[in-house]
N, C-alpha and C positions, 0 to 999 in steps of 0.2 A: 590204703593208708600209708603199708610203707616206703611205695614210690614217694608218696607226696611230701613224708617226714625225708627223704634222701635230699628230695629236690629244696625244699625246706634249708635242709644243714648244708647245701652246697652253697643256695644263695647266702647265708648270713655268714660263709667262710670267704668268699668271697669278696664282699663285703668288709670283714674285717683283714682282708687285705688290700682293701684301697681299692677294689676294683669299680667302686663306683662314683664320681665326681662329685664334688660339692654343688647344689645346685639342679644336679639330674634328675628328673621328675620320678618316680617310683611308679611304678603299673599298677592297676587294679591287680592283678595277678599275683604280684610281689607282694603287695599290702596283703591279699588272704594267707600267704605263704609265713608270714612275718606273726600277723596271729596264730597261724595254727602253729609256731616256734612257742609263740607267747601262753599259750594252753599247754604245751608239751613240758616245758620247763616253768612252770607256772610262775611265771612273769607276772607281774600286777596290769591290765594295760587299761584302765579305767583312769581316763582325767588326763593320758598322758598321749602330748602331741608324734606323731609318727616315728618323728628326728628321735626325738626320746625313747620311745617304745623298741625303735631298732638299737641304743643302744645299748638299756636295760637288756634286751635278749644277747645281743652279741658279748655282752658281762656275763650273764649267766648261762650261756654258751661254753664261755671261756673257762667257767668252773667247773664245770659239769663234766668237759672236755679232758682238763687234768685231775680231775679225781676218776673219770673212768681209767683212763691211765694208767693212774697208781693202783689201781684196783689188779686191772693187770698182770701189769708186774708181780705184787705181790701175791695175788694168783699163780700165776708161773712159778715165781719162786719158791714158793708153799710145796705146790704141786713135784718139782722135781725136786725136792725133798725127803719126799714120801711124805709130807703133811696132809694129806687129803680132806681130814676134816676140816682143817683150819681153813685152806682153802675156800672149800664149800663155805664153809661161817660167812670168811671175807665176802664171797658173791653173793649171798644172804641178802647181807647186813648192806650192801650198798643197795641191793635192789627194795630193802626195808626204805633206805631213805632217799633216794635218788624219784624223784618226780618226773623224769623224763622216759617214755617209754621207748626212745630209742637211745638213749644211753643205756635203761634195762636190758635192753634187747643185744647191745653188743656184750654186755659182762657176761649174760644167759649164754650167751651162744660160745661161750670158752669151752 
């Protein structure tokens, strides 16, 4: 699963960097890729056309991307502090509300 979530978060980076032309047909392969983003970051994708659906994900992509982030950071900065608890809390508390289990997965792994 976590190859597929890697391969997942490459394509919709890629993606929102223009790498893919207006017009270009999407694969069967990229479409299951697209949902399995859309189940990880629970995207809504019921009732909504592809074009849509990739770019609800690549929005909350985008969110999810800079609050792991700031999670980070302030992680670190906790941490070489000597804050350890707070720390901890912060990675906690994001993985309390963060829906993405490879966004979990990079805070977990600090």
């Amino acid at each position: 699963m976590r190859s597929e979530l890697k391969e997942a978060y490459t394509l919709i980076s890629d993606f929102k960097r223009g790498a893919f032309s207006e017009g270009l047909e999407i694969t069967a392969e990229q479409q299951r890729l697209i949902q399995l983003l859309s189940k990880d970051l629970q995207v809504q994708s019921e009732g909504l056309a592809l074009e849509q659906l990739v770019q609800q994900v690549a929005k909350a992509d985008s969110v999810w991307n800079k609050r792991t982030m700031a999670v980070i950071d302030r992680f670190y900065t906790l941490r070489d502090a000597g804050n350890l608890a707070e720390a901890e809390s912060e990675r906690s508390a994001f993985a309390d509300e963060c829906p993405s289990a490879w966004y979990c997965g990079i805070v977990n792994s600090l």
